[in-house]
N, C-alpha and C positions, 0 to 999 in steps of 0.2 A: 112433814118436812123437818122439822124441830128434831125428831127422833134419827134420821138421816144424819145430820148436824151433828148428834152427839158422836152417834157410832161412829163419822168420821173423824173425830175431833178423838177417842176413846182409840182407835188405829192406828191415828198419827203420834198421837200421846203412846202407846204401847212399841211401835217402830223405832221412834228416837230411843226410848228407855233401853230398849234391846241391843240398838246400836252404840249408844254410850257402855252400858255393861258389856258386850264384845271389846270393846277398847279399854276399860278397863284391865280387866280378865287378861287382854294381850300382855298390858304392861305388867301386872303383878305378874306373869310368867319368864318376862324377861329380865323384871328386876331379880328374880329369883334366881336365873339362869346365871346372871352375873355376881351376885352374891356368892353363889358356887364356886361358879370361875378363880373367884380372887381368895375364895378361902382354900383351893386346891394349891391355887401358887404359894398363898403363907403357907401350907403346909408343906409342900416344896421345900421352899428355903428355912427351911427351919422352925417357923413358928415364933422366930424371938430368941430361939437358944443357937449356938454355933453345933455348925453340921456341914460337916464333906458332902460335896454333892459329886466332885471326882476326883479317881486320882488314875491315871490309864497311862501306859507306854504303848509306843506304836514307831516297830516292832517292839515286841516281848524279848528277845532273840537278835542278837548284834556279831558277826565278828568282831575279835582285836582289832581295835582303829577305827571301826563303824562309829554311829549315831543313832542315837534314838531320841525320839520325839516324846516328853515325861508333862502329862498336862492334869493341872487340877482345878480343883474348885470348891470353893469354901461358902459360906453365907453366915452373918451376922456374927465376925471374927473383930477384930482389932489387932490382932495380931500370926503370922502362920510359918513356918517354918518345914523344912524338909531336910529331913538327915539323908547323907552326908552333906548338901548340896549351904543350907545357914536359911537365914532368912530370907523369906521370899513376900511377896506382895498379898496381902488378903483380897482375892479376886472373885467373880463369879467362875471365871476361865481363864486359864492362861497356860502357856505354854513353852516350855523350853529346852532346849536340846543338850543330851546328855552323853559322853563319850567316855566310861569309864574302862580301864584296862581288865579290871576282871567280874565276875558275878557282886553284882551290888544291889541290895535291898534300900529300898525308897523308902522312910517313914514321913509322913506328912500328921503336923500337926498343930492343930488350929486352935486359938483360944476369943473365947469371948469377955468384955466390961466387969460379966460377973467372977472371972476364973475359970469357966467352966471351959473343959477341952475336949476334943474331937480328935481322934487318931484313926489311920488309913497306912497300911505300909504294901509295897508289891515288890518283885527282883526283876532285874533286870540279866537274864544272862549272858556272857559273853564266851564263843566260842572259841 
């Protein structure tokens, strides 16, 4: 009887152990997964340093008098700016509409705390 006792006690003692390390094991997989996650987004956005994440017209391609849609995005700037257009807002996204008379080249350019600067330019043509 004694030796029934053990083995049971030896089953139950090895069941819990097994089920706790399955939960363990769980979380060190999802802490892991999420550590990922958040070092793919800093790397994303820059990392600490400024970095264009956009800069897109929509259309590319306007008649005279048309509009176009000129959108960007910057990360970990202080300051950003778009030739011809002056200073603009250091954003993740944004977006503004542009209506120039003839072919005009966009330069965007972003700077960070340190100096450090990020350039992006596209054209916009007009027919």
């Amino acid at each position: 009887m004694t030796v029934l006792v053990v083995l049971a006690a030896v089953r139950t003692a090895w069941i819990l152990y097994s089920r706790h390390r399955a939960v363990f094991v769980a979380e060190e997989q999802a802490e892991q997964k999420q550590r990922e996650e958040a070092r793919k987004v800093t790397e994303m956005l820059g990392n600490g340093h400024v970095k264009i994440l956009n800069l897109s017209l929509d259309p590319v391609v306007i008649r005279r008098g048309g509009e176009s849609e000129l959108c960007y995005g910057v990360s970990n700037a202080v300051s950003a700016a778009i030739t011809p257009i002056g200073k603009v807002d250091p954003a993740y996204t944004r977006c503004l509409k542009v209506s120039p008379r003839r072919d005009t080249t966009y330069t965007l350019t972003a700077q960070d705390q340190d100096g450090h600067t990020a350039t992006a330019s596209l054209m916009l043509r007009v027919q």
